[in-house]
C-alpha positions as CSV (number, residue, x, y, z in Angstrom):
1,X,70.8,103.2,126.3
2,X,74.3,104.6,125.5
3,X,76.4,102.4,123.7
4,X,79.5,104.0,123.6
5,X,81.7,104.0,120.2
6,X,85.0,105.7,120.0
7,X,86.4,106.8,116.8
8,X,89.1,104.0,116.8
9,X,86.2,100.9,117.1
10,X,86.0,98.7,114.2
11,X,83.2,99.5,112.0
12,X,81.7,95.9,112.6
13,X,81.7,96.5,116.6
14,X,79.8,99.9,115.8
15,X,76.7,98.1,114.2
16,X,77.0,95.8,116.4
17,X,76.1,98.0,119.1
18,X,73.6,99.9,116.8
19,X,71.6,97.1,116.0
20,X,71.8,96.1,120.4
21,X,70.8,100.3,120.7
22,X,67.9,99.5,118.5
23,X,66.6,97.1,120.3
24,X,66.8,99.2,123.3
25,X,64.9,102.1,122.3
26,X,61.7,102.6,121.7
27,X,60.5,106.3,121.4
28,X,57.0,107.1,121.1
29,X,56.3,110.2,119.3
30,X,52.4,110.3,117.6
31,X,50.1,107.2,117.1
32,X,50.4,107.7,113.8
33,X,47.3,105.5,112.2
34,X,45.8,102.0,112.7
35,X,47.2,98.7,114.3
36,X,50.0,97.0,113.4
37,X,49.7,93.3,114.2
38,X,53.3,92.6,112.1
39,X,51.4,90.4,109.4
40,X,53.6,90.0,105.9
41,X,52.3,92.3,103.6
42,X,53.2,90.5,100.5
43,X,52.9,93.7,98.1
44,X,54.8,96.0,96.0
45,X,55.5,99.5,97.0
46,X,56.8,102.2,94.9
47,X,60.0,104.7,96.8
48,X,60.6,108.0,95.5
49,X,64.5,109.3,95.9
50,X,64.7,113.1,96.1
51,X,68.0,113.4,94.2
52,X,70.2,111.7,91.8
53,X,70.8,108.1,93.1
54,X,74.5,109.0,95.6
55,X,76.2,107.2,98.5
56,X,73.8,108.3,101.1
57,X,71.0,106.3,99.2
58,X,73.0,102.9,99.3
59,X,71.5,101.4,102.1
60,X,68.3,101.7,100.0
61,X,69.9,99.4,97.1
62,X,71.4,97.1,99.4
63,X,68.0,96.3,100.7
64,X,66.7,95.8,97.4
65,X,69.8,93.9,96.3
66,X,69.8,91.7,99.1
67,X,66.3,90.4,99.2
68,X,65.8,92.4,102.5
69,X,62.2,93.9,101.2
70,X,61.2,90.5,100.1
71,X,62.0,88.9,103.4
72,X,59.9,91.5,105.1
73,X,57.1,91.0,102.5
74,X,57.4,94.2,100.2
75,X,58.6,94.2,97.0
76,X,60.5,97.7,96.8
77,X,60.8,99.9,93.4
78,X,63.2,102.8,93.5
79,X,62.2,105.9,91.8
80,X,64.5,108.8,90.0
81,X,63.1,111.7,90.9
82,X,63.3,114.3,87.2
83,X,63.6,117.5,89.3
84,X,63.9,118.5,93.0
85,X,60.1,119.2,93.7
86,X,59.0,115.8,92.1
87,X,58.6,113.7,95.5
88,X,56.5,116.3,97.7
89,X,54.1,116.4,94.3
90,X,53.8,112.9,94.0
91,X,53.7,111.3,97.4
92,X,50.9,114.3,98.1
93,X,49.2,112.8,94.8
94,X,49.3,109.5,96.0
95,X,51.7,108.4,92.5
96,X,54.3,107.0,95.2
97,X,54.1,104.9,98.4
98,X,57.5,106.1,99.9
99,X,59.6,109.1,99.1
100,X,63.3,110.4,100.5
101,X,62.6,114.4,101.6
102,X,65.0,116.7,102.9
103,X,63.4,117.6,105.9
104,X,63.0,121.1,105.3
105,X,60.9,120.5,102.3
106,X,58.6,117.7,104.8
107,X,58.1,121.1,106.9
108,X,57.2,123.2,104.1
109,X,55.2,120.5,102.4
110,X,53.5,120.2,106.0
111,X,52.8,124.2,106.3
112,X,51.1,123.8,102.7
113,X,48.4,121.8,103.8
114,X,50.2,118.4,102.9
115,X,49.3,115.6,105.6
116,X,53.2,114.2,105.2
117,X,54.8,112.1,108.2
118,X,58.2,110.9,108.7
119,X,58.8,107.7,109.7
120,X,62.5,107.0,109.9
121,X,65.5,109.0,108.8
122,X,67.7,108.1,105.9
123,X,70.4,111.0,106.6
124,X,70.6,111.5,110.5
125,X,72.7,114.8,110.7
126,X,72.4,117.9,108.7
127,X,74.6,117.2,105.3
128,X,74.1,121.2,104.2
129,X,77.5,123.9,104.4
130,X,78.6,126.4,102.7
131,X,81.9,125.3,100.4
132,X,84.3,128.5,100.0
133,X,87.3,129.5,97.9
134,X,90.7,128.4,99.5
135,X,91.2,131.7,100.6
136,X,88.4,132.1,103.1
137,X,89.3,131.6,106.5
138,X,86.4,131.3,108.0
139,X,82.6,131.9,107.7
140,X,83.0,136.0,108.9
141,X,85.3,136.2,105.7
142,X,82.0,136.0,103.6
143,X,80.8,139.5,104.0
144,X,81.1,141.5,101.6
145,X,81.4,139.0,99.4
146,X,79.4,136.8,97.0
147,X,77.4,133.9,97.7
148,X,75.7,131.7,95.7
149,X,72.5,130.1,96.7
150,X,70.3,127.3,94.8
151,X,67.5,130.1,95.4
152,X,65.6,127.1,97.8
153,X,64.3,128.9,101.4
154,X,66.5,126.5,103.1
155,X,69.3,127.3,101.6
156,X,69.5,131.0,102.9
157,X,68.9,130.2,106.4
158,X,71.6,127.7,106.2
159,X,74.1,130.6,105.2
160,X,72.0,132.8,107.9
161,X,72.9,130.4,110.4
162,X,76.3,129.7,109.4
163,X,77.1,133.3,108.9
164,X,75.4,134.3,112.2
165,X,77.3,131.1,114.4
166,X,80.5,132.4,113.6
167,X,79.7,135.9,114.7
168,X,79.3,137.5,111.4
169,X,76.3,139.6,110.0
170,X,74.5,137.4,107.5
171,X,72.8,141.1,105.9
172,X,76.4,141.6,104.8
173,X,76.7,138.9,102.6
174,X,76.0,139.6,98.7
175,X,73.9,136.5,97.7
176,X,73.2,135.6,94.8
177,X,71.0,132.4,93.0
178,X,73.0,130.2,90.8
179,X,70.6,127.0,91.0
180,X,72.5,123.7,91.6
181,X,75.4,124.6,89.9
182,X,77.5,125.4,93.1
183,X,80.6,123.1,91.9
184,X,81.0,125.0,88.5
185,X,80.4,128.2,90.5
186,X,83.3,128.0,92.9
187,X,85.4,126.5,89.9
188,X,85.0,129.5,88.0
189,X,85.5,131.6,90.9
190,X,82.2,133.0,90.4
191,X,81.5,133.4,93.8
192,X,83.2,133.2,97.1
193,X,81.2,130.5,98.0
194,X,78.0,128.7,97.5
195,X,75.5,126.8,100.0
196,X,75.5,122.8,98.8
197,X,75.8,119.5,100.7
198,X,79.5,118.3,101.7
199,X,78.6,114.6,100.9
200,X,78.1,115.1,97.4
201,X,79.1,118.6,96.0
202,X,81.6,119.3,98.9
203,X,83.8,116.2,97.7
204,X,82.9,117.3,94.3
205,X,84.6,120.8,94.8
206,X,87.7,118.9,96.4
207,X,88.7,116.5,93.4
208,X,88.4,120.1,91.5
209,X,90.0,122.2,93.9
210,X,91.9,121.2,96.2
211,X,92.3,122.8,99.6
212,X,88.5,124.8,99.5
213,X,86.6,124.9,102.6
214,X,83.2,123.7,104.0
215,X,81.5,125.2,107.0
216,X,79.0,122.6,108.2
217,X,75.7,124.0,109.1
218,X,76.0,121.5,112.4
219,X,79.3,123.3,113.4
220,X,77.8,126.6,113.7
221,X,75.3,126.1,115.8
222,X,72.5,124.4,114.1
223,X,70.9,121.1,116.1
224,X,71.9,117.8,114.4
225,X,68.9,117.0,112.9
226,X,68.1,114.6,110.4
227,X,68.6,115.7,106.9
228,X,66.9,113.3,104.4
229,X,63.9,111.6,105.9
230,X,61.4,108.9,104.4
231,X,58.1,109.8,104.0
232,X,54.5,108.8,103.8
233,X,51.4,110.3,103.6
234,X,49.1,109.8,107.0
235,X,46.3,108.2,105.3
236,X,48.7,105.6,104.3
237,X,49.9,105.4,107.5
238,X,46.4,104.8,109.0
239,X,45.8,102.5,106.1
240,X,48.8,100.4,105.6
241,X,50.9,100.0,109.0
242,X,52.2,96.9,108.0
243,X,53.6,97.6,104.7
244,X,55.0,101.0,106.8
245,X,57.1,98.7,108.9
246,X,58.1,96.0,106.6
247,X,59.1,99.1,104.6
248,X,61.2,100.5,107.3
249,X,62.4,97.6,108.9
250,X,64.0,96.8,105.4
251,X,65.8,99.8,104.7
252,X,67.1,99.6,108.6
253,X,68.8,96.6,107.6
254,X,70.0,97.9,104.4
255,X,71.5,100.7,106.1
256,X,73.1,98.4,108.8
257,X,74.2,96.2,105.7
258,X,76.2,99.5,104.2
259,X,77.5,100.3,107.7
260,X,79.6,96.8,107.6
261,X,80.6,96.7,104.0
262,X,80.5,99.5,102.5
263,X,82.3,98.5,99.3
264,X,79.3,96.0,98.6
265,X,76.8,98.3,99.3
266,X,78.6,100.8,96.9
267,X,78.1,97.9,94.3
268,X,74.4,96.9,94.5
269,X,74.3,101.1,93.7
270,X,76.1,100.9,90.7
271,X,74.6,97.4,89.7
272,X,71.4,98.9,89.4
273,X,72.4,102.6,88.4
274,X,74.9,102.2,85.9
275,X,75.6,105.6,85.1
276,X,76.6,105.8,88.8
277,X,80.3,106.2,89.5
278,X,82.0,103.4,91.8
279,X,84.8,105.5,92.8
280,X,82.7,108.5,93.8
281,X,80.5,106.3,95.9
282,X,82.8,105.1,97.6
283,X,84.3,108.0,98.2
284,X,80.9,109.2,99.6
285,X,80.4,106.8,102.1
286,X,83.8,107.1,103.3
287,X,82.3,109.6,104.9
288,X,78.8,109.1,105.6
289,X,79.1,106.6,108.8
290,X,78.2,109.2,111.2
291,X,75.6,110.5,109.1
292,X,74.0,107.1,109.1
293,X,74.0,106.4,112.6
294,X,73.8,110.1,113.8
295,X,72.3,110.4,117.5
296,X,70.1,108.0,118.0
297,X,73.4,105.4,117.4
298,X,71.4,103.0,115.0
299,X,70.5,103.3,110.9
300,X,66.8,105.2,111.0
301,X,66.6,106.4,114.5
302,X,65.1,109.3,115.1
303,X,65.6,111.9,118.2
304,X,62.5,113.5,119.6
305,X,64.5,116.2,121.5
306,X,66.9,117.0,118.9
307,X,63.5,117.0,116.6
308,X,62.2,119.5,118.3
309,X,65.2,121.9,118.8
310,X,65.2,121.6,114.8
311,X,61.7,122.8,114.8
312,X,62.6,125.5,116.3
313,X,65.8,126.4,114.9
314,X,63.6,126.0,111.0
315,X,61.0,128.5,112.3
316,X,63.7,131.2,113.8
317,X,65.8,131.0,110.4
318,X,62.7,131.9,108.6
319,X,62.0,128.5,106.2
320,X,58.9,128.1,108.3
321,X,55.9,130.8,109.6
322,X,55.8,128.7,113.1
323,X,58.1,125.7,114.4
324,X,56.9,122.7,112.8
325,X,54.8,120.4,114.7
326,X,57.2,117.4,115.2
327,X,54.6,115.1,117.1
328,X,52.2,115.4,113.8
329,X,55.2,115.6,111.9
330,X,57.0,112.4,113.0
331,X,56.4,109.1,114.2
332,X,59.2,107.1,115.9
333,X,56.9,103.8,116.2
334,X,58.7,102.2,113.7
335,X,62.5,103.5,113.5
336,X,63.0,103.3,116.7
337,X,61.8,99.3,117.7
338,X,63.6,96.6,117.9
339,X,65.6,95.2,115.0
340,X,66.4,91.9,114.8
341,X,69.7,91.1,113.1
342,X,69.2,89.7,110.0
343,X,71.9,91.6,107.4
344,X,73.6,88.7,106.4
345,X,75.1,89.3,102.9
């Protein structure tokens, strides 16, 4: 189903026709596990965030905020991660139920010997660029010049392909690893310009500096894939389909929830991360609707052929040996059903 949504619709008309796409789809990828006969679970789960707590994770409070775990029978508790590598390590150890992965850490993860599966996207288009100095015009102005990376494997093959879509020659850019420090960076003038996601850092490097650039990874010829993903291991899967789907269903309607009021969602964030800042929040999800919706057209979806164009876009930019195996990798059983419409505030 296409449900078509220009850029002048009403917000409220585009989840609207999300929630109507979800019902309409329903994508098959693996039989991931055991039967689901859609019994209440009535447990507690733990969920695993792979970041600092930012705009693109406020569908995930709003679900907990708003009683939607509860309703579906799971009692939700959100996790800080303390470093970058802390999800992988403890979903794989069984110390979490759920956990947010950027998705080319779920392929890495998988390539180690990790039995990790995907079961709904948080993020639904790539959120990683390359912010630059004022001065540089476009991608092809990197060479010869520095480049700071967080010294992650995506991270080059996200300049490689930026580089390399605007018909430049990535080998001539000087690169350099700065961690996540890519804001301060570019401040400093540092470097020319540094790999980071435009969600967070990319509005982070505006406020600072007004008039830099981002060069999306999506605009330069990488497949819109989905960037952040929530992940389980498979023997949970087999063992625990229901608690899977109340899981997901939940943070579907969380996400739908965000979708129509933003400015609420921002605040169940901030009401339960107090350090958080209201105004960037906001200012995040300003721009985050297409992320949320992305392809598919509805919060979670995910897209089996733009799955596998990923998979082989990750192996050809060299963070993978061999494409991922997206039908082991993936299951759409549950972000893609039907949704009911139950986000009332």
């Amino acid at each position: 189903m296409i449900c078509p949504v220009s850029r002048h619709a009403t917000l409220a008309g585009q989840i609207a026709c999300a929630l109507l796409a979800a019902g309409a789809i329903a994508l098959g990828l693996a039989a991931c596990g055991g039967d689901d006969d859609g019994a209440r679970p009535d447990v507690d789960a733990t969920l695993l965030l792979d970041f600092t707590p930012n705009g693109v994770h406020a569908g995930i409070y709003s679900a907990v905020a708003r009683g939607y775990d509860d309703a579906e029978g799971v009692a939700l508790t959100i996790r800080q991660p303390s470093s970058s590598s802390d999800a992988v390590k403890l979903l794989a150890a069984g110390r979490a139920d759920f956990a947010v992965l950027d998705i080319h850490d779920l392929a890495l993860a998988r390539e180690l010997g990790n039995d990790l599966v995907a079961v709904m996207s948080i993020a639904q288009r790539p959120l990683a660029a390359i912010l630059a100095q004022p001065d540089v015009a476009g991608p092809r102005d990197l060479e010869g010049r520095r480049v700071g990376v967080t010294g992650l494997p995506s991270d080059e093959a996200v300049l490689r392909s930026i580089v390399e879509g605007a018909g430049g020659e990535p080998d001539r850019v000087r690169v350099t690893t700065i961690g996540f420090n890519a804001v301060a960076a570019l401040v400093a003038r540092r470097v020319s310009g540094a790999t980071a996601f435009w969600n967070v850092e990319g509005l982070a490097l505006e406020r600072e500096r007004p008039g830099s650039r981002q060069f999306r990874v999506e605009d330069y010829g990488a497949p819109a894939y989905p960037e952040l993903v929530l992940v389980v291991r498979r023997t949970f899967l087999q063992d625990e389909p229901d608690v899977v789907r109340a899981t997901v269903d939940a943070l579907r309607r969380g996400y739908a929830f965000t979708l129509t009021d933003p400015d609420s969602s921002a605040s169940d964030l901030v009401d339960q991360v107090p350090d958080a800042s209201r105004e960037q929040i906001v200012a995040q999800l300003d721009v985050l609707t297409k992320v949320f919706l992305g392809p598919t057209g509805h919060p979670g979806g995910l897209d089996e052929d733009v799955l596998r164009r990923w998979a082989r876009w990750e192996a050809r930019f060299g963070i993978t040996r061999e494409p991922p195996d997206v039908a082991q990798a993936f299951t759409t059983r549950y972000a893609n059903a039907p949704l009911d419409d139950q986000t009332g505030g």
